[in-house]
N, C-alpha and C positions, 0 to 999 in steps of 0.2 A: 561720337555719335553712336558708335556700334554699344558700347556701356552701356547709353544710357537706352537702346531699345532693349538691351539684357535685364537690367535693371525694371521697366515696363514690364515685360515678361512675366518677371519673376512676381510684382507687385501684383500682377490679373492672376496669375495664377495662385499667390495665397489668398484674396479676395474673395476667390470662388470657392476654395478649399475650407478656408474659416467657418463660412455662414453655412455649408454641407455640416461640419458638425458641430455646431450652435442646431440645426434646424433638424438635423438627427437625432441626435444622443437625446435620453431621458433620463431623468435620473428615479424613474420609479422599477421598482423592482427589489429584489434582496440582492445583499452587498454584506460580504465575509472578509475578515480580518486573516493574516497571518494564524492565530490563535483558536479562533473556529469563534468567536462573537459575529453576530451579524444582526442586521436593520433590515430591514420592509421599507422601504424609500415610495414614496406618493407624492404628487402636488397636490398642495387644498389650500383650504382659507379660499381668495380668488381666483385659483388656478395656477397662482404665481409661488406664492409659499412652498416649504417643501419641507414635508414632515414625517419623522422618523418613529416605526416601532419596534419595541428591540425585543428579536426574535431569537438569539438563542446567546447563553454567556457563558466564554471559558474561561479559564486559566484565574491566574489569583482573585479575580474579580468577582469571582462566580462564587462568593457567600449567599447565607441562606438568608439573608436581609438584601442583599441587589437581586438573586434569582427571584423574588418577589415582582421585579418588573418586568421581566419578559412577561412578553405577550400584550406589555402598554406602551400605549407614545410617549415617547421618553424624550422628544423634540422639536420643535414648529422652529423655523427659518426665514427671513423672509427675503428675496431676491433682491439681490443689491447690484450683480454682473449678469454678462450671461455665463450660465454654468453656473455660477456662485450663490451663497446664500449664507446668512449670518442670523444667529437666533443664539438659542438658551437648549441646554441639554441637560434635562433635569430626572433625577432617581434618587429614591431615602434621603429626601434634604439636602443632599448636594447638588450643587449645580455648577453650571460651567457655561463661558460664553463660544460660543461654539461657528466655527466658519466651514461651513462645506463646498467644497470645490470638486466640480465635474472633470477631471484632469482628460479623459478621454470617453469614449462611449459605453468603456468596462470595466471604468477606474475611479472611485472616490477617493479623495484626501476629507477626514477631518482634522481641524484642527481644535483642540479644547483648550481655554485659558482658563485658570480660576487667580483671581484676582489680579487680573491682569499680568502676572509676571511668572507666575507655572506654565509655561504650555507644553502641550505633546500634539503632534503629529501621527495619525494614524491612517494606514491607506486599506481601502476596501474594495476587492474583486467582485463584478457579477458572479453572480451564483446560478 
């Protein structure tokens, strides 16, 4: 008996904790890489979308054919979880299927596939 009031416990207490940050966190704001790239994160489309402009690019990336998109949306998403979002992350003709995840309040993960079987993992700090 005593388990299973611990077990109670423990279940109210992540119940109330989860939907704190589901009903907190946003994902609008800038969000910086390891490397100094970063995104402009907003909701649009119906509020539920979540869509990316890429605000500044470094390291091998940052040719003078990709420096051409900073400063454009470079991704629309549309909400599949909560925290989550899955869309298309598109610059100079490439593209990529792309999963955004709200990992915490100050913390993106993207993930980019291109043809389904490249992917990278890339995590992004509030700024």
């Amino acid at each position: 008996m005593r388990i299973q009031k611990i077990l109670a416990i423990g279940a109210l207490c992540a119940a109330t904790i989860i939907p704190a940050f589901a009903a907190t966190a946003t994902p609008s704001g800038t969000f910086v890489d390891s490397w100094g790239t970063s995104f402009k994160f907003s909701l649009c489309g119906d509020g539920t979308d979540l869509c990316g402009v890429l605000t500044n690019l470094e390291g091998k990336s940052a040719t003078e054919e990709n420096l051409a998109f900073v400063g454009k949306q470079v991704m629309q998403a549309e909400q599949v979880a909560p925290n989550q979002w899955k869309g298309e992350l598109s610059a100079g003709g490439i593209s990529a299927q792309a999963t955004v995840t709200m990992t915490s309040p100050d913390t993106i993960d993207i993930q980019g596939c291109r043809g389904g079987i490249f992917c990278q993992t890339l995590t992004y700090t509030r700024a």
